[in-house]
MIVO-36882 format. One record per residue (C-alpha): residue number from 0; residue in one letter; x, y, z. Coordinates in steps of 0.1 Angstrom, whole numbers. Layout:
% residues N
k / r / X / Y / Z
NUM / A / X / Y / Z
...
END
This chain:
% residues 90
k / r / X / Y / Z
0 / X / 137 / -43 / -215
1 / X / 156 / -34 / -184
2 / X / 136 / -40 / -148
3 / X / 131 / -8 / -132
4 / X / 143 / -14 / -95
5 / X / 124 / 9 / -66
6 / X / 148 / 34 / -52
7 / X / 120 / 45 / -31
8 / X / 107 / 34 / 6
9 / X / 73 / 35 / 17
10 / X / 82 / 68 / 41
11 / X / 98 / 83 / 8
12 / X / 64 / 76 / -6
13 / X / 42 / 91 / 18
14 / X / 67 / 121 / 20
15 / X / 54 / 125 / -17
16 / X / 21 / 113 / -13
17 / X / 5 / 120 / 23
18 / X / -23 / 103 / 22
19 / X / -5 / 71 / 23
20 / X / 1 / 73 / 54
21 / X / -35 / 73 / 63
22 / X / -37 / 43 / 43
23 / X / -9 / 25 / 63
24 / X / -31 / 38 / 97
25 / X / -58 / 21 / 82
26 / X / -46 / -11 / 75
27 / X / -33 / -14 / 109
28 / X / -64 / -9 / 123
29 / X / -81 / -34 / 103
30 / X / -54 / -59 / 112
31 / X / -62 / -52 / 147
32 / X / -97 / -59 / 144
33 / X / -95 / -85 / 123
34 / X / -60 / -103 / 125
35 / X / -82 / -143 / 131
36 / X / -100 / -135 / 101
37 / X / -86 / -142 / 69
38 / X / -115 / -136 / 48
39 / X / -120 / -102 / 65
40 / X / -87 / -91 / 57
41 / X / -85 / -104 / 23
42 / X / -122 / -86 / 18
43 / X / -113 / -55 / 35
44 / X / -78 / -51 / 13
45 / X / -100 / -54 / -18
46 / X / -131 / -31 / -9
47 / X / -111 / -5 / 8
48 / X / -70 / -6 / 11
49 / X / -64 / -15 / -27
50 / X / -97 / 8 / -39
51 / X / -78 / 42 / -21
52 / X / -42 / 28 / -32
53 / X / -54 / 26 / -67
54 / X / -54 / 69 / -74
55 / X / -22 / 74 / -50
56 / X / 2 / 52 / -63
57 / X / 8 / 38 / -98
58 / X / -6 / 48 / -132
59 / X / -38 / 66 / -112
60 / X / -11 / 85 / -90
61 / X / -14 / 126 / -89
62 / X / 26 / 127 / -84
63 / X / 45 / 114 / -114
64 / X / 79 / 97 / -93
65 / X / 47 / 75 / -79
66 / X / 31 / 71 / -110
67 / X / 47 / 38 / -130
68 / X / 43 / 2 / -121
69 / X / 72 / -3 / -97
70 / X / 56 / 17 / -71
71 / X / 24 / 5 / -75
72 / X / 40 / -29 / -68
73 / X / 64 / -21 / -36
74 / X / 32 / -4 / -22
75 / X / 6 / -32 / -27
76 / X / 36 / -54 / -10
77 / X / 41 / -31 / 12
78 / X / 5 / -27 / 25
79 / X / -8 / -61 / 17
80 / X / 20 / -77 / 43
81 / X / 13 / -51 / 67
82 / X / -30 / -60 / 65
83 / X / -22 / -98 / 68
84 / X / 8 / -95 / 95
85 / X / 1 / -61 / 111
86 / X / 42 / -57 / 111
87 / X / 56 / -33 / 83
88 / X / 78 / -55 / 60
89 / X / 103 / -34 / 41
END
């Protein structure tokens, strides 16, 4: 089985999926509040960031160029290093 490789960039995906860009505003803001606390980061991208990313991107997604398992990844990356380092990381 051939790797799918991700053609797509996180502003590609919120150009299909808008309401990750309210996702990436809220990470940020988390990060800001609590960049010296690992454990709150780690506890608010499982309670909140991963919870909302779970039905915009991936199998749960509405839009069907989000919905397979290469986006999912490249946006858990994608948001995960932004929550920990509050710098985007393409």
């Amino acid at each position: 089985m051939e790797a799918m490789i991700n053609t797509l960039t996180f502003s590609d995906m919120v150009q299909l999926e808008p309401r990750l860009a309210a996702l990436r505003e809220q990470a940020r803001e988390i990060w800001h509040e609590h960049y010296d606390s690992r454990k709150e980061l780690e506890r608010a991208w499982y309670r909140d960031i991963k919870r909302q990313m779970l039905s915009l991107v991936g199998f749960g997604s509405a839009v069907p160029e989000l919905r397979n398992a290469t986006s999912y990844d490249y946006c858990y990356q994608f948001l995960y290093a932004l929550l920990m380092s509050g710098q985007e990381v393409n």
